[in-house]
C-alpha positions as CSV (number, residue, x, y, z in Angstrom):
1,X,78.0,117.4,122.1
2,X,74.6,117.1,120.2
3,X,74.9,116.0,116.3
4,X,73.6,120.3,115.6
5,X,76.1,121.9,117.5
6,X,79.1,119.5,116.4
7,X,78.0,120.0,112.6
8,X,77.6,124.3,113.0
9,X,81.2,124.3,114.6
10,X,82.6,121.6,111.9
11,X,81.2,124.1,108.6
12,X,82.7,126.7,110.8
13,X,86.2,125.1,111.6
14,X,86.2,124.0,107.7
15,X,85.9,127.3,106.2
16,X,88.4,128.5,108.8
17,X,90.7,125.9,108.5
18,X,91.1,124.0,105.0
19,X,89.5,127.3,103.8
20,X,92.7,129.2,104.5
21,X,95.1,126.1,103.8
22,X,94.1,125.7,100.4
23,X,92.6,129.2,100.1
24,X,93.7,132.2,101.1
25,X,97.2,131.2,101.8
26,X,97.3,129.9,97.9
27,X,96.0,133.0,97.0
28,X,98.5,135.4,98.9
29,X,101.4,133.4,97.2
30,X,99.9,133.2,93.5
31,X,97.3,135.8,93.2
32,X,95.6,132.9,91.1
33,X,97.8,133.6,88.2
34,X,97.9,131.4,85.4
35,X,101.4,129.9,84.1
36,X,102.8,127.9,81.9
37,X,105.9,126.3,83.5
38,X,106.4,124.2,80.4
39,X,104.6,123.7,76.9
40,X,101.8,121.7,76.3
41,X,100.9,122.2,80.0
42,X,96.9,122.0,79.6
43,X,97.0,118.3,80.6
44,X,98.4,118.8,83.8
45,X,95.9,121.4,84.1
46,X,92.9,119.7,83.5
47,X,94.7,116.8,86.4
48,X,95.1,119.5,88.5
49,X,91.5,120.9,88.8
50,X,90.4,116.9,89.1
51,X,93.0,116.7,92.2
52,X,92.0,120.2,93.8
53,X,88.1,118.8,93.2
54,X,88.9,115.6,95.0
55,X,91.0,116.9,97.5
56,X,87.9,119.3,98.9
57,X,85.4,117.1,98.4
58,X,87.7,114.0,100.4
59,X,88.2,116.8,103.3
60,X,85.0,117.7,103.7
61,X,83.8,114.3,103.9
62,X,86.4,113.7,106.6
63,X,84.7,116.7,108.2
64,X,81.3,115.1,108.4
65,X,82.5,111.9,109.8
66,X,83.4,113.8,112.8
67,X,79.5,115.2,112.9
68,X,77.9,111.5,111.9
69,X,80.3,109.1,113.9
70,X,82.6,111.0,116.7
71,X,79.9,113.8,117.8
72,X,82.1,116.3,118.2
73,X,84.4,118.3,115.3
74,X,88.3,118.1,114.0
75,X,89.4,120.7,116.5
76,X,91.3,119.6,119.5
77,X,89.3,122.0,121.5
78,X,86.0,120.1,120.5
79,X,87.5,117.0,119.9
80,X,85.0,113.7,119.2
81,X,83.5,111.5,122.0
82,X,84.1,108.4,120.0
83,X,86.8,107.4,118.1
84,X,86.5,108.0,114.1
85,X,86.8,104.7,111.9
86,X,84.2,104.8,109.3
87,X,84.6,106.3,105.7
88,X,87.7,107.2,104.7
89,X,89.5,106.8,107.7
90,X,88.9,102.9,107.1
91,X,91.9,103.5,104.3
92,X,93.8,106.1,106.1
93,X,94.1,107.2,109.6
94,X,94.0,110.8,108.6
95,X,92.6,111.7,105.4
96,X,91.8,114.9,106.1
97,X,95.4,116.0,105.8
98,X,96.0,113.5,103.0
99,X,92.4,115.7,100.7
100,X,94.5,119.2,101.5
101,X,97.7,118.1,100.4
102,X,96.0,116.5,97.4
103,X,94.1,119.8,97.1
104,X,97.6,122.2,97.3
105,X,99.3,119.6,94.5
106,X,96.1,120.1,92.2
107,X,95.8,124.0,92.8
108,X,99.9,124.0,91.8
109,X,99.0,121.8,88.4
110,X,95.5,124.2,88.1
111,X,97.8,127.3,88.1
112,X,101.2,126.0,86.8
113,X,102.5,127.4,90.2
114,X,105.5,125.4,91.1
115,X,106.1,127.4,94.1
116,X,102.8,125.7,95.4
117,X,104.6,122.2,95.5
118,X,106.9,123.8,98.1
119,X,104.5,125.3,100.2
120,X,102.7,121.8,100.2
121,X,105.9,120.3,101.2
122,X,105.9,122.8,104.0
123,X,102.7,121.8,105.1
124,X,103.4,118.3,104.9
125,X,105.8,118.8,107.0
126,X,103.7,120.8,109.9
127,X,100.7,118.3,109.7
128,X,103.2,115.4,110.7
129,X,105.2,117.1,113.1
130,X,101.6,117.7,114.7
131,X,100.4,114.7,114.8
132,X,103.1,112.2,115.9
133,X,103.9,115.4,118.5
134,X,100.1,115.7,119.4
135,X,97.4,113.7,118.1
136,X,98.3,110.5,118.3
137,X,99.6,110.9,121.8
138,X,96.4,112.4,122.4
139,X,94.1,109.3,121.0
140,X,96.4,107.1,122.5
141,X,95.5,108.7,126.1
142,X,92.2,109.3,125.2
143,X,90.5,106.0,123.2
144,X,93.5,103.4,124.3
145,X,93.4,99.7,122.9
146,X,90.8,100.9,120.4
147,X,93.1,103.4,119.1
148,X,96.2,100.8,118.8
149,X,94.1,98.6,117.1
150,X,92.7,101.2,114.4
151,X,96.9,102.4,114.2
152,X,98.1,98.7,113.8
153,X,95.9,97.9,110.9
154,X,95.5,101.3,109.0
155,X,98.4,103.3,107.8
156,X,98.4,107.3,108.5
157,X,99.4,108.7,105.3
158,X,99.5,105.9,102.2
159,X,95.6,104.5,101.9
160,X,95.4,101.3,102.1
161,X,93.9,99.6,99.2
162,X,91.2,98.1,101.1
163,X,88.9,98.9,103.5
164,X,89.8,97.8,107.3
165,X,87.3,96.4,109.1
166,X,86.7,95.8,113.1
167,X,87.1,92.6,114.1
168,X,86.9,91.0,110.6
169,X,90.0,88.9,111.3
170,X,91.3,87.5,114.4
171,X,94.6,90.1,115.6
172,X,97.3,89.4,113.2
173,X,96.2,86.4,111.5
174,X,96.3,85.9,107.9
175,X,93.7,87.5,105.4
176,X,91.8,85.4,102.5
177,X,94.0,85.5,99.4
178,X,92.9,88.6,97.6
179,X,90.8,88.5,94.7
180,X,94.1,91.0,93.0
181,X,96.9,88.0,94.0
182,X,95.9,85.7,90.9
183,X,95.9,88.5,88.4
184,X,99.4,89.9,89.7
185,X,100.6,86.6,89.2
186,X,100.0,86.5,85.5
187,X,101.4,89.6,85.5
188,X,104.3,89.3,87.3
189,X,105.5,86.0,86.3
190,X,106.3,87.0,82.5
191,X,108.5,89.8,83.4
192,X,110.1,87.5,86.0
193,X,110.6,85.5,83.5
194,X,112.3,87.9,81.4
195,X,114.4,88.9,84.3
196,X,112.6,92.6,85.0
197,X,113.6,93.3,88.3
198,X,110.6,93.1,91.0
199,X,112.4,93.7,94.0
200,X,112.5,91.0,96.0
201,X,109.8,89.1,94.3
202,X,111.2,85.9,92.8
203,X,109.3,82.7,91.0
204,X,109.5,79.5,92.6
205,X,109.0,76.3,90.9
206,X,108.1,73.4,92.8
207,X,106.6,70.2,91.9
208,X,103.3,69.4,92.4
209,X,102.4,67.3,95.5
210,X,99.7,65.7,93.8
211,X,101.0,65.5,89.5
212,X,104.7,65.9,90.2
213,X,104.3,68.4,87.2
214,X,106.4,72.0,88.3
215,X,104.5,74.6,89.5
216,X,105.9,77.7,89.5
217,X,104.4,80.9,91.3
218,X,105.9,84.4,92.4
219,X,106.9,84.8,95.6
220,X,108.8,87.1,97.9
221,X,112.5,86.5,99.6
222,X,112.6,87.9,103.2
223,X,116.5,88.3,103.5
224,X,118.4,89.6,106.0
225,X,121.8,88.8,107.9
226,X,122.7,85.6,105.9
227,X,119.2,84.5,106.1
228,X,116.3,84.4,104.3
229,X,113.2,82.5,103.3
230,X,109.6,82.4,102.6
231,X,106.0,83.8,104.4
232,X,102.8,83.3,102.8
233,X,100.9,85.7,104.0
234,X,97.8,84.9,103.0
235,X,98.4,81.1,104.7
236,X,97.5,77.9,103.3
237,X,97.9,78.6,99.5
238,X,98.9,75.8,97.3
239,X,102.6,76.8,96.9
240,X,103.0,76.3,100.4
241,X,101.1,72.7,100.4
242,X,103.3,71.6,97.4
243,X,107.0,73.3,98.9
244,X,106.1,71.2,102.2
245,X,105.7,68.4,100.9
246,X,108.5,68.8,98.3
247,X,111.1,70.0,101.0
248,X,113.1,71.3,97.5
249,X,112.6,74.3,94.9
250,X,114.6,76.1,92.3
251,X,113.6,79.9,92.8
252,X,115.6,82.4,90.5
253,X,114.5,85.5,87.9
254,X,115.6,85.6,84.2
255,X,118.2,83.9,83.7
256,X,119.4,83.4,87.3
257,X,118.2,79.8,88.6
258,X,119.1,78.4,92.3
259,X,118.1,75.1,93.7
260,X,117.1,75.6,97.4
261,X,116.2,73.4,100.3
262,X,113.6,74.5,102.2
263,X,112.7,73.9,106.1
264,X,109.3,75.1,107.3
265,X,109.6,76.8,110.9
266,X,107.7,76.0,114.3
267,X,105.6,78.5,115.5
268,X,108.0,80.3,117.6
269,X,111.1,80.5,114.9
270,X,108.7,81.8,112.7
271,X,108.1,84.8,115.1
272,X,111.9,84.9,115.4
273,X,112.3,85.1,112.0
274,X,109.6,87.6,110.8
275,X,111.7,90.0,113.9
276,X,114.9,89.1,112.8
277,X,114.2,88.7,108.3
278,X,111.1,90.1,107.5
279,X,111.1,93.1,110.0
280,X,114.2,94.5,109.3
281,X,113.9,94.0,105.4
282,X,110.3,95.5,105.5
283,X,111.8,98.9,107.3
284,X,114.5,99.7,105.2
285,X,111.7,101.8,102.5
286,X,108.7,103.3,103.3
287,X,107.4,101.1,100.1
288,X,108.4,98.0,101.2
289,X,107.2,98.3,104.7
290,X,104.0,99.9,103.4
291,X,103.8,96.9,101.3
292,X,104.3,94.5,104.4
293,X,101.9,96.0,106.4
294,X,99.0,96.9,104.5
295,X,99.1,94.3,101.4
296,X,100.3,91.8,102.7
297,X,98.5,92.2,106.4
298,X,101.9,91.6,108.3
299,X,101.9,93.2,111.7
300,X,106.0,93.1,111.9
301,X,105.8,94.9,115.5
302,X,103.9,92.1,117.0
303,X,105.7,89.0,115.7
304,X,104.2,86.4,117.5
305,X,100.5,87.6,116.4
306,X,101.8,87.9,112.6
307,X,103.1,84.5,112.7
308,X,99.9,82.9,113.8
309,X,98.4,81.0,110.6
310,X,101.3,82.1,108.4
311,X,103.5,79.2,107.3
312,X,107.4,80.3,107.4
313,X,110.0,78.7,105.6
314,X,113.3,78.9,105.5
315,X,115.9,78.5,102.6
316,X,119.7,77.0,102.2
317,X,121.8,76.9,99.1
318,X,121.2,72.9,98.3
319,X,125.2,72.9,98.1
320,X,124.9,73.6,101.6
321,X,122.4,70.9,102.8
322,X,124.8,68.7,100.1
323,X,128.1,69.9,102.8
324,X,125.9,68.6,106.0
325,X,125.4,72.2,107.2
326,X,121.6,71.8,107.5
327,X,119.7,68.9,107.9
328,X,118.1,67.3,104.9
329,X,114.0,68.7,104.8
């Protein structure tokens, strides 16, 4: 399709669209009536118009990707030549449905119509229903390993916080540690400290292979079945290169101490163990798999790959090392 034709039928299919999504459907179940669902509401308001303003403007840049990058438009019946990775869709594999619900929410703060946050729920609802029942099947036909690649490494609803890119990393292999890790650290490991729960995130002190001083860092437990352990996911850090060498720890929150042994893991019981720990820890919330996936850069499907680079450790109780159930690290 040329570049002219694919943007005239994009403006069109946007004004049909979006327009009556967030338009005229709005409008024929508020009249664009003002309310005031609670005092002191103008707040909310003012958030609102800044959420309906984003929301359009993220759409219809969505919109023009299809015209710049995929030659063709977001309608199936003109559907891209080329599969659509650039922009926004580097954060979320489809942000165009991500802007309208933004854009309903907004228009229900705007207006003080409650109602609206139903009707976005309702649409929520209908966009995922068509894409896991169409579109994805459809990409997956039509663009193949290229399209399992893009869905591997960017999520379809929750941005990622980062932008992916192609070929950047090998396939599953661990990331540079992110310029965020150091400063969550400070963060974290006072309220650790203080015992403010963190989820799974402990701190683990360990001493120093080089000054035999502690070192202690946050870190997350992978637990599951009677086991559990450690992955760094961003690979050789220096609380890896200290525990190995150690073979020992005490990890614990508050007040709550335990002295652990730990046993780094071979390639392949590592892959066991992000499919048997990891995996099925990561899938029990949306958040914690969302977490392992796209901030952490842990591919839990594809094991093996995740593994690759990734040191694995796993803990005992040092009572039970002390009993002879394990072997001494």
């Amino acid at each position: 399709m040329r570049r002219s034709t694919a943007a005239a039928a994009s403006a069109l299919f946007f004004l049909v669209a979006p327009g009556t999504v967030v338009g005229v459907i709005p409008w024929l179940l508020t009249g664009w009536r003002f309310r005031d669902p609670l005092p002191a509401w103008t707040p909310l308001r003012v958030a609102g118009a800044a959420l309906l303003v984003a929301g359009v403007a993220a759409a219809g840049q969505a919109f023009v990707r299809f015209v710049v990058e995929g030659l063709g438009t977001p309608a199936p019946v003109a559907a891209p030549a080329r599969l659509v990775v650039g922009g926004l869709y580097r954060h979320v594999r489809n942000p165009m449905y991500v802007a309208l619900l933004v854009a309903i929410g907004g228009e229900a703060l705007l207006l003080g119509q409650v109602s609206l946050l139903a009707y976005a729920a309702v649409v929520g609802a209908v966009l995922y229903s068509f894409v896991r029942g169409y579109e994805e099947p459809a990409l997956r036909r039509r663009f193949g390993e290229q399209y399992d690649e893009y869905r591997r490494a960017v999520p379809g609803w929750w941005p990622r916080l980062r932008p992916w890119q192609p070929g950047a990393t090998p396939a599953g292999g661990p990331r540079r540690l992110p310029r965020w890790a150091p400063v969550f650290n400070r963060v974290a490991r006072p309220l650790l400290a203080a015992g403010v729960p963190m989820g799974p995130d402990v701190l683990l002190t360990v001493r120093g292979r080089r000054t035999g001083l502690p070192r202690t860092t946050p870190v997350a437990v992978c637990e599951n079945a009677g086991r559990r352990g450690l992955i760094s996911p961003f690979g050789e850090v220096n609380w890896v290169r200290n525990l190995r060498a150690a073979g020992q720890a005490t990890i614990g929150a508050g007040r709550r101490r335990e002295e652990v042994s730990a046993v780094e893991l071979g390639p392949a019981e590592a892959a066991e163990f992000i499919r048997d720990v990891l995996a099925p820890q990561a899938r029990r919330t949306r958040l914690g798999g969302w977490i392992v996936r796209h901030v952490d850069g842990i591919d839990i499907d594809h094991p093996l790959e995740a593994a690759r680079g990734r040191p694995v450790f796993e803990l005992h109780a040092r009572s039970e090392a002390a009993a002879g159930h394990i072997p001494e690290p």
